[in-house]
C-alpha positions as CSV (number, residue, x, y, z in Angstrom):
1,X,0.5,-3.3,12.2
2,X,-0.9,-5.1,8.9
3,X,-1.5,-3.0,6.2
4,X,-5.4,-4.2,6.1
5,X,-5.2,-3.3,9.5
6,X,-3.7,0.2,9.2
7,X,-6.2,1.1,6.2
8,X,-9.4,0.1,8.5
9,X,-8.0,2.1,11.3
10,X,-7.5,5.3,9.1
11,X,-10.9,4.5,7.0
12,X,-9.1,4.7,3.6
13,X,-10.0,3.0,0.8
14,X,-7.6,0.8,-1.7
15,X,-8.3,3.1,-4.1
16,X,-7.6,6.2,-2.4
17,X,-4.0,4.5,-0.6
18,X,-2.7,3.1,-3.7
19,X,-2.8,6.7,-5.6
20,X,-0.9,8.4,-2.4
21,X,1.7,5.2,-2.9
22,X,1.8,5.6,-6.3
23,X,0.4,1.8,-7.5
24,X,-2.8,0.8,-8.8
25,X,-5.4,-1.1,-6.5
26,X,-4.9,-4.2,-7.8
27,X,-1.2,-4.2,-6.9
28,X,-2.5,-3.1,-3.4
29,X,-5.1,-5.8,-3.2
30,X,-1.9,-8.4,-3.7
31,X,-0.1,-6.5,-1.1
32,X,-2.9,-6.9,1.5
33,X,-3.3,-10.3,0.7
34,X,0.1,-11.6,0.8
35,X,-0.2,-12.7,-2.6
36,X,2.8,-10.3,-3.7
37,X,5.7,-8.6,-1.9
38,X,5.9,-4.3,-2.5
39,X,9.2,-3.6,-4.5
40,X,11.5,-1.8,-1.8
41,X,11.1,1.3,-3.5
42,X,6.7,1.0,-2.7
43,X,7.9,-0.2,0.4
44,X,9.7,2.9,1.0
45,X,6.3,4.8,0.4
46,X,4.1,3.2,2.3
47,X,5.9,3.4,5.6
48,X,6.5,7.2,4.9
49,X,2.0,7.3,4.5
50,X,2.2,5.5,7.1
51,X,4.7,7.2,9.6
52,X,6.2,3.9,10.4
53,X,3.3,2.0,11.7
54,X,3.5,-0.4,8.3
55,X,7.2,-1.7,7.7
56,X,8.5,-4.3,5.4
57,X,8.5,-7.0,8.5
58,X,4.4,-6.5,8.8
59,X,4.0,-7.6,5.3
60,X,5.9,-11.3,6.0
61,X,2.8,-12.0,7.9
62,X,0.6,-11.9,5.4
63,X,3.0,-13.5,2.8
64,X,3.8,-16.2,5.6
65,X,-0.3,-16.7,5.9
66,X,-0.8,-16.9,2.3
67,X,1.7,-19.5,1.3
68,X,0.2,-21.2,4.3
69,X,-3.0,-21.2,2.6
70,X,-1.1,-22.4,-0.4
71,X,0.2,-25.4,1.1
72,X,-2.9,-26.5,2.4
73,X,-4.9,-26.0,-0.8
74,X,-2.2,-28.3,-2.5
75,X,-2.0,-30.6,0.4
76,X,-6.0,-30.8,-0.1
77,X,-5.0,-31.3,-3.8
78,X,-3.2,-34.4,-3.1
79,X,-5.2,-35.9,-0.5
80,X,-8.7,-36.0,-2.8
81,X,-6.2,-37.3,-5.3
82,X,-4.9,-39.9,-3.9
């Protein structure tokens, strides 16, 4: 399970999940987003909050889907310029 997908299901906010992790809710936004990997030691945290149901191999997904979007906004980037 994503992490955006665990948080809707338990109706937290960023806010309140980022001070049980121990990060600030920007660094969680980048998680959710894919735009940044957790350290291994956040990592560690999170799937203790969440008793497993978030592990290290749901957050490749949304890193995987951001450098997809990434790619296309370069690939966009070249095509207009071209």
């Amino acid at each position: 399970m994503t992490l955006p997908d665990w948080l809707h299901a338990h109706d937290l906010t960023d806010a309140a999940f980022a001070a049980r992790i121990g990060v600030t809710r920007q660094a969680l936004h980048r998680y959710k987003r894919g735009e940044r990997f957790p350290h291994r030691d956040v990592l560690a945290r999170i799937n203790k909050v969440t008793r497993g149901e978030v592990s290290a191999n749901d957050f490749m997904v949304l890193v995987q889907k951001h450098q997809g979007k990434s790619q296309n906004t370069v690939n966009d980037c070249n095509e207009a310029a071209e």
